[in-house]
matplotlib code that plots the C-alpha trace (Angstrom):
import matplotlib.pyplot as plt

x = [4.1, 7.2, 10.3, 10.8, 8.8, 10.9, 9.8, 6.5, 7.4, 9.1, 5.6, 1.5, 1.0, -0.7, 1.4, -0.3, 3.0, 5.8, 7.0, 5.5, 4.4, 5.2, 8.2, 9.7, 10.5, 9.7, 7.2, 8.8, 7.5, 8.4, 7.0, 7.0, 5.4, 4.1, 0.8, 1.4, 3.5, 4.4, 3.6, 5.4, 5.3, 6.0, 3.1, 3.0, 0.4, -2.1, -5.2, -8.2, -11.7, -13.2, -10.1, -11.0, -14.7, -13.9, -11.1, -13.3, -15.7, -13.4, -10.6, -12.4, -13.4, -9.8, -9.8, -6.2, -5.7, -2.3, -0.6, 2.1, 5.5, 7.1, 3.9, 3.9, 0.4, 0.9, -1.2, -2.3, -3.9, -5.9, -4.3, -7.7, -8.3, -4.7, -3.8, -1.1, 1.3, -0.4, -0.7, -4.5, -6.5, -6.4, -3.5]
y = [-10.7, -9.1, -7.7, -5.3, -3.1, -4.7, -7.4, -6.4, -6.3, -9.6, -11.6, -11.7, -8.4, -5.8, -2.6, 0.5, 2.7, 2.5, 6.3, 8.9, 10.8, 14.7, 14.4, 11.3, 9.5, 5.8, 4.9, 3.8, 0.2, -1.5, -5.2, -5.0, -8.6, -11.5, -9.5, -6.0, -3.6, 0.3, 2.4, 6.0, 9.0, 12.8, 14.7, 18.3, 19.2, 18.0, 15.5, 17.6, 16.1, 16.5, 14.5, 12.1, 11.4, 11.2, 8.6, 6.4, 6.0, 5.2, 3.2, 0.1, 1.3, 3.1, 6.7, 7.8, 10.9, 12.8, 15.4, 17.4, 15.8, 12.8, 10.2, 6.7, 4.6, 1.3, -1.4, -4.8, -7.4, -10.0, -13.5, -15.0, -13.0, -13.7, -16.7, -18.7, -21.0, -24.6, -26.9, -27.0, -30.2, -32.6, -30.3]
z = [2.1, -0.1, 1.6, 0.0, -2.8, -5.9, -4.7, -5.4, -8.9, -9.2, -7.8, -8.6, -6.8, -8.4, -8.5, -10.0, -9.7, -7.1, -8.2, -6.8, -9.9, -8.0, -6.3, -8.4, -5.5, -4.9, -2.5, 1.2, 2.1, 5.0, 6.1, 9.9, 10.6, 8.8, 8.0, 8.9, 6.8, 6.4, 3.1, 3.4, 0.8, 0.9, 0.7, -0.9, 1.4, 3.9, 2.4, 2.9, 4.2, 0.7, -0.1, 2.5, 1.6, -2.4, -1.3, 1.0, -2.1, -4.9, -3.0, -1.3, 2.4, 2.5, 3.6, 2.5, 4.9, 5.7, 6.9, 4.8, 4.3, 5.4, 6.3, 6.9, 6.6, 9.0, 7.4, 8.6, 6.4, 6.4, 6.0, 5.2, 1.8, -0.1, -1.7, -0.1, -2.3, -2.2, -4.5, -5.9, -5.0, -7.7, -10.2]

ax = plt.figure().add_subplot(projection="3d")
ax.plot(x, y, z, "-o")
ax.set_aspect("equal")
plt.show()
């Protein structure tokens, strides 16, 4: 996992936007642990359920829900799914 969110940049991680496109403030990220991590923004306002449900559908079994202001999302994942830097059999 990256340190830091340049780092995110810098590597083969897919980074939509690290700016939040309101407030133009980057996105907070924090690694905690080898596989858990810490994604904080400043929300305008609270996610509504509406927001919730449309969320869940279109973001891959994620329900993005916050309250208003400062909000950290504490993340773990899954050291089985991402590709870790070995050589390939036979390259």
């Amino acid at each position: 996992m990256p340190k830091t969110i340049q780092d995110l940049s810098n590597g083969n991680y897919y980074v939509g936007q690290n700016i939040d496109s309101q407030n133009q403030k980057p996105y907070e990220y924090e690694k905690t642990t080898d596989t858990t991590y810490n994604l904080c923004a400043e929300f305008n306002k609270a996610s509504s359920d509406n927001d919730a449900k449309t969320s869940y559908m279109y973001s891959s079994y994620r329900a993005w829900t916050h309250p208003a202001g400062h909000y950290c999302f504490q993340e773990t994942i899954n050291p089985n799914t991402y590709y870790k830097s070995a050589p390939m059999p036979g390259v």
